[in-house]
C-alpha distance (Angstrom), angle and dihedral (degrees) to the residues before:
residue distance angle dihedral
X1 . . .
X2 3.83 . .
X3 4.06 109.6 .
X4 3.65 110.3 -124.5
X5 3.88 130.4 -135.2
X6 3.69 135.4 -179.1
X7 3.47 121.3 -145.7
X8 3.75 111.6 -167.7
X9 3.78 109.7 -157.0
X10 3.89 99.0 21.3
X11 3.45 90.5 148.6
X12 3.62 90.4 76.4
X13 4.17 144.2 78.9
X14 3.88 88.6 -85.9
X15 3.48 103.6 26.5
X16 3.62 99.5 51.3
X17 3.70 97.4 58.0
X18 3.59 92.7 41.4
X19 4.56 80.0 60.0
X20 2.97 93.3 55.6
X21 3.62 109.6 42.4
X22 3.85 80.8 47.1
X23 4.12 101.7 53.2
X24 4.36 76.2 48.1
X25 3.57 89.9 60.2
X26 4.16 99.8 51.6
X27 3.62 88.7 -98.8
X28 4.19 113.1 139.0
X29 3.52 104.5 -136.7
X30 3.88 135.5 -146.7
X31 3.76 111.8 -174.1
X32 3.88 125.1 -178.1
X33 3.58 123.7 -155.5
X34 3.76 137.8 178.8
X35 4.00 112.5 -145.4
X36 4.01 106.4 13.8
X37 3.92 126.6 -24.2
X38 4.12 123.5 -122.9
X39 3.21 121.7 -100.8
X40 3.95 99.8 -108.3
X41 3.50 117.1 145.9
X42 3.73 116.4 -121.3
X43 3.92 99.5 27.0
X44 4.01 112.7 122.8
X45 3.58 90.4 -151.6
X46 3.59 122.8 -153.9
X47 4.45 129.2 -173.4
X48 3.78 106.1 -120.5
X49 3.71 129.7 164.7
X50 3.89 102.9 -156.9
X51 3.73 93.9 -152.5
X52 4.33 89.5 70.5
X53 3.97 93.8 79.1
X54 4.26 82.6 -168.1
X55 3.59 90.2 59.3
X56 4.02 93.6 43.6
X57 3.84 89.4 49.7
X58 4.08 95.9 50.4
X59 3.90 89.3 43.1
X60 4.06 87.8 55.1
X61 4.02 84.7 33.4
X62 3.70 94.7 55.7
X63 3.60 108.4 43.8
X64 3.91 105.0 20.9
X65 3.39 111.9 -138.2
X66 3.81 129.0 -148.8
X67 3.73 91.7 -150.3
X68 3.36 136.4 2.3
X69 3.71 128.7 -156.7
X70 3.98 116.5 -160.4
X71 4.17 112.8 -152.4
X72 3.83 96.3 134.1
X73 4.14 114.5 122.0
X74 3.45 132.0 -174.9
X75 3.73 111.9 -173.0
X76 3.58 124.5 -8.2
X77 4.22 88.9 -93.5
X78 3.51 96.3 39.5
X79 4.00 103.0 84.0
X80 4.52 78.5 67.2
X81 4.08 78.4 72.8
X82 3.47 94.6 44.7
């Protein structure tokens, strides 16, 4: 059984390489984006905004994660909220 991580904010700089180096590595891969997701083959992706704490525990809820990695950002003052 394929491990599975969550990568909040894989549509971004960080976030994007850490998908794909993941999905290389066997790793199923849920990523959540705001405005569009990447183009990276493998990556479920999934529209989250991080600051909705219902919609971060159904995500988690729904697809149980073994890990979860947290690189998504807002504004430049929202990661304080976080």
């Amino acid at each position: 059984m394929r491990r599975t991580l969550l990568i909040t904010g894989a549509s971004g700089y960080l976030g994007r390489v850490l998908a794909a180096r993941a999905v290389a590595a066997g790793y199923q891969v849920i990523g959540t984006f705001w405005n569009a997701p990447q183009p990276i083959p493998g990556v479920r992706w999934e529209r989250l905004d991080v600051r909705d704490p219902a919609a971060v525990l159904q995500l988690v809820a729904g697809h149980a994660p073994h890990a979860i990695i947290h690189t998504a950002l807002r504004e430049p003052n929202d990661w304080a909220v976080n």
